[in-house]
N, C-alpha and C positions, 0 to 999 in steps of 0.2 A: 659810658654806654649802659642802658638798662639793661639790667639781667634778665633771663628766659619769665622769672615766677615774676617780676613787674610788667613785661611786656603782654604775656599770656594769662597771668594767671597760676597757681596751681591748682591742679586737680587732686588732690590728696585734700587740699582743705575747700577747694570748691565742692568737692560729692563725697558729701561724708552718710554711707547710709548706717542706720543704727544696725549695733553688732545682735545677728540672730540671737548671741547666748542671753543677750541680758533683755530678751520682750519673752511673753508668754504664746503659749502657739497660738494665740486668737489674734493677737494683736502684730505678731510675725506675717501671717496667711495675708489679715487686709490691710498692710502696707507694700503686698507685692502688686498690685495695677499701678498704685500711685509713684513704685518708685521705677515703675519701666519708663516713666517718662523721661524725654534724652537732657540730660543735663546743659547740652548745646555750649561746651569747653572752647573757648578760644585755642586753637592748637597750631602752630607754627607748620608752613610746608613741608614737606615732605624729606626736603634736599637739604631745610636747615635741622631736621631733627636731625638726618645721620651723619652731618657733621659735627652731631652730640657727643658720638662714641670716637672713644680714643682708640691709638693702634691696638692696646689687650684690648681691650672690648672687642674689636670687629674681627682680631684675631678667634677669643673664645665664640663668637658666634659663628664664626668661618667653620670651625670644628666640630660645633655640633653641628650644623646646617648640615655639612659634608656627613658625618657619619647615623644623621637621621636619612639623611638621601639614600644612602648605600643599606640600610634594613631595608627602605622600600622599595630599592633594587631588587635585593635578595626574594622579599616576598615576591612579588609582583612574575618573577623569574618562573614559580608555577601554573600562575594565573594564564602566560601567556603562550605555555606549554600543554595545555593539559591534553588536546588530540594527538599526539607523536607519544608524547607520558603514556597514554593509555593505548596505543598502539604497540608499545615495547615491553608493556608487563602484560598483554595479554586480559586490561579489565575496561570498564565502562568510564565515560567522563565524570560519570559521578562517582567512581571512585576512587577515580586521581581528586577531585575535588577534596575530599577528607584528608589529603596531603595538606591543602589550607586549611584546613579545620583544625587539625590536630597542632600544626604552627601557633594559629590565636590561641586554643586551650593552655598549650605549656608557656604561653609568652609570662600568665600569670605567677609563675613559680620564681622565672627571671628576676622580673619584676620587684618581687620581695626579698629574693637575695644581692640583685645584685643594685637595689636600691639603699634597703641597709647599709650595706658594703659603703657606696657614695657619701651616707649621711652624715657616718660615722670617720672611715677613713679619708675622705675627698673622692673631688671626681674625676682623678687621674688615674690611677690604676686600676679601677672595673671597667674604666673606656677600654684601655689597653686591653685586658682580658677578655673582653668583648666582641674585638678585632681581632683576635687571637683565635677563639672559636669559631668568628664567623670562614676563618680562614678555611680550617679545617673542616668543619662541617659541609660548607659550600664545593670545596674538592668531592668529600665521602658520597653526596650527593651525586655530582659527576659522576660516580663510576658503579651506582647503583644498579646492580643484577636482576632485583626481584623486588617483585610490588611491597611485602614484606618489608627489605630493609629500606627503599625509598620510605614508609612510614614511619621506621624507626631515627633515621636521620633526619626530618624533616622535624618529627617530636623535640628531640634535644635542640635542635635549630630556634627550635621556639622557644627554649630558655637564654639560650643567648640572646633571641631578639630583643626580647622582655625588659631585658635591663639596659635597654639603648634609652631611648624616648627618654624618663626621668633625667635621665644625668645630661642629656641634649640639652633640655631645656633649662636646668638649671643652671651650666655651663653658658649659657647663651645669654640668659634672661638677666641672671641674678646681681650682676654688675652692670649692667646695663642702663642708662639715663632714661628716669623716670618719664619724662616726655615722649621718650622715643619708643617706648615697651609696646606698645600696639601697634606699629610698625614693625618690629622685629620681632614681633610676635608672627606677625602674617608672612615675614619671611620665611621665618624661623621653619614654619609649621608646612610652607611652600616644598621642603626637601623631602617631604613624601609625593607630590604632584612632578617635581624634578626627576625623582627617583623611577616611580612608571615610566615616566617620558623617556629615559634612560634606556629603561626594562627593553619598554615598547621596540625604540630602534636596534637597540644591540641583537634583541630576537630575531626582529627581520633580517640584520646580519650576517649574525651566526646559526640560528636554529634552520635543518634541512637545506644547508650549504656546502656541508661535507656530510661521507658516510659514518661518522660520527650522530649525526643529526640535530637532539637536543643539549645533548650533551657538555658540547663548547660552550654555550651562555654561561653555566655552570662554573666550569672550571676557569671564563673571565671573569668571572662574580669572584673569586678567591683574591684576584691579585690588588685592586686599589686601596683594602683593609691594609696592604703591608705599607704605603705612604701613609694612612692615616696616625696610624701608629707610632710612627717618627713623630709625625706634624704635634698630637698631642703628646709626647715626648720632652718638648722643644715649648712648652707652654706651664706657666704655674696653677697655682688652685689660685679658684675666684677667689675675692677679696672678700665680699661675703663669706667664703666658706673658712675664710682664714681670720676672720674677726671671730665668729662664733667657736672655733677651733682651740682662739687663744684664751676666751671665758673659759671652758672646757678645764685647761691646763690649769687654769689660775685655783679653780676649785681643788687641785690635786688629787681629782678623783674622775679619770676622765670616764670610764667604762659606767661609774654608777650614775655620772650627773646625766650619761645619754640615756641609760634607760629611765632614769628620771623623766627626760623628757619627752620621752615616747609614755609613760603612762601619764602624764599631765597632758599630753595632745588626746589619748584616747578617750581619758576623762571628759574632756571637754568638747571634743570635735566629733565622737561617733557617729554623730546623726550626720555630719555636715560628708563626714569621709563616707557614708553608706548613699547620701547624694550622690557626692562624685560620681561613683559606681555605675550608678542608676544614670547619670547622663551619659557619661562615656558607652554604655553599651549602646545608647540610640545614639550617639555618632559615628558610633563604628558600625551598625545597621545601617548608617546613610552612607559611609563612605564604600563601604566592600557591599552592598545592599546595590548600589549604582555603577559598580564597575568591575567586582571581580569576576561577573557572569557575560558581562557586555559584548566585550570581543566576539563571545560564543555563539550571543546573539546574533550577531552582525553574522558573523557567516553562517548560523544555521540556519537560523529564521530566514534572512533576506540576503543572501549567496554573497557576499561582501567578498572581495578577492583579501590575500592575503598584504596587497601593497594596499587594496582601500579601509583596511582594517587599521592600518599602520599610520597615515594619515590620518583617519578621524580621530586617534587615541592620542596623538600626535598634538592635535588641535584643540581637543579638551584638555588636556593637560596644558597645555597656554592658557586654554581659560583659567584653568586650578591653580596655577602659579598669580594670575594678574587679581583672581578672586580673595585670595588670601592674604595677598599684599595690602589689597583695597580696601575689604573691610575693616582689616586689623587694623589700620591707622586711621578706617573710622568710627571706630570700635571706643577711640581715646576721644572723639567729639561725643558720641549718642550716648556712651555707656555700652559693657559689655553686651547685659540681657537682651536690650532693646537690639540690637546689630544682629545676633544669632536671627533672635524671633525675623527679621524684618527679613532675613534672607534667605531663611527658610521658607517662607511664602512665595517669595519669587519663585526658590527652587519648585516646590511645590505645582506651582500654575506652568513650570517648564517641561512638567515629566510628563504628559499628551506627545509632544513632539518628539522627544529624546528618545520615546522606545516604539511609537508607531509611524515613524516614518524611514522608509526601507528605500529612499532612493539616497543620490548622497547630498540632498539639502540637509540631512539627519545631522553631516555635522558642525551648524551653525548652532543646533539642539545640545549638540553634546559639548560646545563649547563655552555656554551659557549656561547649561547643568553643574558642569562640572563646576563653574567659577560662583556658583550660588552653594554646590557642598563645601567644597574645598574654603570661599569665606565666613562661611559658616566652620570651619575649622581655624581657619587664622586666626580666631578669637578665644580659641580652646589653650593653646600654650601659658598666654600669659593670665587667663580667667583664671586657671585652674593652679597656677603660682601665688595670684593673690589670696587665695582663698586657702590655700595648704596652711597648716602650721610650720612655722618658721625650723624646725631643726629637722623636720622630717619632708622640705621639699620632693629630694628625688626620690624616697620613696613613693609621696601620696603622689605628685603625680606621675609615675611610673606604675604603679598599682593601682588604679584608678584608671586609665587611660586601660591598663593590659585587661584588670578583670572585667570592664566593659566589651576589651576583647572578646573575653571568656565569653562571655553571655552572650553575643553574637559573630559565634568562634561558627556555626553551622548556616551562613548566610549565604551563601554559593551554594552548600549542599540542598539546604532548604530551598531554595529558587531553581535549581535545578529539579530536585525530586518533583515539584508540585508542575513545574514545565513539562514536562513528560506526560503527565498526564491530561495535557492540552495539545494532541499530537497534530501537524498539521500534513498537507498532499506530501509524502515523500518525493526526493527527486530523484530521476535515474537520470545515469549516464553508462548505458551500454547495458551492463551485467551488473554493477555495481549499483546498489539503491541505499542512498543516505536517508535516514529516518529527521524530521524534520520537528522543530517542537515550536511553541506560543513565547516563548520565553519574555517577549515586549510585555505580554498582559502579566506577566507573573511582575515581573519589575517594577513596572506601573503605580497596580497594587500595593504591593511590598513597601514600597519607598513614598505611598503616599499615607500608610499608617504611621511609617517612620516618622517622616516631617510631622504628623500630627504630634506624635510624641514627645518628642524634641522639642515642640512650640511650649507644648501643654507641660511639662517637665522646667525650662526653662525660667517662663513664666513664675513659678513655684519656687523658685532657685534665690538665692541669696549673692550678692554682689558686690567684692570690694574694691572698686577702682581707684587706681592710687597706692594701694596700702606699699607702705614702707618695710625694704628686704634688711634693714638695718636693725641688731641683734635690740638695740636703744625701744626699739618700736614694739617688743616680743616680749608680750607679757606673759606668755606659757614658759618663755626659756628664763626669764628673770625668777620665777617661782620653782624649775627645776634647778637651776644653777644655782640662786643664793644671788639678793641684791648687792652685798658684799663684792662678789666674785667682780658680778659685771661693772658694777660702780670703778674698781681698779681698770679694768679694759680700757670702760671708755676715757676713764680720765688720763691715761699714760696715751690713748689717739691722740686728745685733743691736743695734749702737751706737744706731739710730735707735730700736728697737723701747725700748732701756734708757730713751734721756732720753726718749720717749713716755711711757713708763711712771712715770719720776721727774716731768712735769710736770703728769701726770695728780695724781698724789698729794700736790706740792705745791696745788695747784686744793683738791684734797681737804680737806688739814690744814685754805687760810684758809679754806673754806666752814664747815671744824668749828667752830676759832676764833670765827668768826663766829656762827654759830649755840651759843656758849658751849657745846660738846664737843669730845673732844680724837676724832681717829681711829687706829686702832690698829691 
């Protein structure tokens, strides 16, 4: 039977674009229109890639998936709170809003420690630790007295956040079958669209259901971090992470050979890791740009009941899960760049309807927005893997992704401040007069410099589709470690991979024998 790279092809030697470090900036700049062109990859269905991935694999992806979902739980748990929040400390929506703000700032601090922590130690014990704090913090939260300590709990929240995302995705990705990566990329990246969808209904559940109020969403956010915990308990370190673990050892210097390789990556990657940066904060300006104000919208702007709020959030996140699926796995036909750019325009030409239409046709708008961000995100997991340097994945992309954060850590508060001052007729009811704001034009706006961004950023961006997570492939870690080292690694695999191979087909021959056929 032909194997996947006779049948399809590989993509690793079909789209080989030249490495940015070795062109000059003139000759980097005008090879980016020519190589957005889509490679057009012969790529196998859908159903035969993820029958690509073995039980560890759909295991390690099951666990990040799940405990990327449960960060976007946790955020999202303000986003969908913030009138009851600002009711019970006595301040304005926009000042519960810098309770998200301050989340994305410290997410960055996470990020680099507890990316580190990943690169160096594995990715099992900072997950652990990670679910550990979300534990706590998420309770500390629940029982929040004063506007005060809600900021101060919600800060340190955002360093535990921080160091989710990287190890997710490296856990996920990094043993993963090369065929299948933009596919489970778009999964992968789906457990934040999961995660609101989550948020969304457990709110309308829980939140002003008992004299408690908001309270309980809270203290339910503490409890399914204590299964995850188990779950990754009950799993080893990727295979990736334990091939490049065992160079490490072989050097017999493991502490010096990794900073080794962290200055041989900054050497070389500065510019490319100060990209990252620069694209992660306009996707996080698109993602929390288009939805962490939205709700607000809906009911302030255009009186949206609280079940019609819950439904439409509902629906686009269906979109956001089917968007991120989709593109990702076509992400491995077009090529990464082209895919973002292409669905960013869609998005783009979507947001007229998305935020000025106030009946509830708005959420066939919001369901098609969301699924033009959100696959415009499906492509960000595994982009932003190929492009990392190899010993320093869950760092760069856990710090990349977070300090993008950072820089659009104030995108609800910004969208609300400049809403305000677009006041629209207040409504009364009785005694009671709700001040009413434009919030749709602010969003609009906002999200249509975004996508410019994004496009025009993108565009400009560098792309390795393909590249090999295999330590063999790592010319930064072959010059921090010593050719020597690794040259030992691989040659004790292949020995192992050989008599694997020779005892598999001995097994083979007496099953033939036995069953009177010979195997050939």
């Amino acid at each position: 039977m032909a194997s996947y790279d006779e049948k399809y092809g590989n993509p690793t030697t079909a789209y080989a674009e030249e490495p940015a470090a070795s062109m000059s900036a003139g000759r980097y700049f005008a090879t980016r229109l020519p190589t957005l062109k889509p490679p057009m990859h012969k790529v196998a269905n859908p159903f035969t890639l993820l029958r690509m991935l073995n039980k560890q694999q759909w295991l390690f992806f099951l666990i990040g998936f799940l405990g990327w979902t449960w960060d976007a739980f946790d955020f999202f748990t303000v986003s969908l709170t913030t009138t009851p929040l600002a009711t019970t400390f006595g301040v304005s929506v926009t000042d519960v809003t810098w309770g998200i703000t301050l989340v994305l700032m410290f997410r960055s601090v996470g990020s680099v420690l507890f990316g580190i922590a990943a690169d160096r130690y594995g990715r099992r014990w900072p997950f652990v630790v990670n679910m550990v704090l979300f534990i706590v913090l998420e309770l500390a939260t629940g029982f929040c007295n004063t506007y005060q300590q809600f900021l101060a709990v919600r800060a340190l929240y955002g360093v535990a956040m921080g160091g989710l995302y990287g190890n997710a995705a490296a856990t996920a990705l990094e043993d993963c079958p090369e065929p299948a990566r933009g596919i489970i990329s778009g999964m992968l990246q789906q457990g934040y669209a999961f995660g609101y969808l989550l948020a969304t209904v457990f709110s309308r559940a829980l939140v002003g259901t008992t004299s408690h109020t908001w309270r309980p969403l809270y203290w339910f956010g503490a409890c399914p971090p204590i299964l995850l915990i188990v779950f990754r308990l009950c799993l080893p370190e990727t295979q990736a992470y334990i091939e490049r673990s065992a160079v490490r050892h072989a050097t017999g210097h493991l502490t010096g050979t990794f900073i080794a390789e962290g200055k041989v990556a900054l050497k070389r990657h500065w510019i490319l890791l100060s990209y990252l940066v620069l694209l992660m904060a306009g996707f996080n300006f698109m993602s929390h740009g288009s939805q962490d104000l939205y709700p607000t919208m809906l009911q302030n702007e255009y009186g949206f009941s609280a079940n019609e709020v819950t439904i439409t959030q509902v629906v686009a996140n269906l979109g956001a899960m089917s968007g991120g699926t989709v593109i990702g796995y076509c992400s491995s036909i077009f090529g990464r760049r082209f895919s973002i750019i292409f669905i960013s325009i869609i998005g783009g030409a979507l947001l007229y309807p998305y935020t000025f239409v106030g009946s509830d046709s708005v959420i066939a708008a919001a369901y098609f927005e969301q699924f033009c961000v959100q696959g415009a995100w499906g492509v960000i997991p595994i982009h932003l893997m190929e492009l990392s340097p190899g010993s320093f994945r869950t760092f760069v992309v856990g710090t990349a992704y977070q300090l993008g954060n950072l820089v659009s850590s104030a995108s609800s508060t910004i969208e609300s401040t400049i809403g305000e001052r677009f006041p629209l007729t207040p409504l009364k009811d009785g005694s009671k007069v709700t001040q009413r704001y434009n919030y749709g034009l602010v969003i609009c706006i906002f999200m249509g410099c975004v996508y410019a961004y994004v496009i025009a950023l993108t565009i400009l961006g560098p792309e390795n589709l393909g590249h090999s997570f295999r330590v063999s492939a790592d010319h930064d870690f072959e010059e921090a470690a010593g050719h020597d080292a690794l040259a030992r690694v691989l040659h004790t695999d292949e020995r192992v991979h050989r008599d694997t191979d020779s005892s598999d087909d001995g097994h083979a021959v007496e099953k033939g024998r036995a069953a009177g056929t010979e195997v050939v």
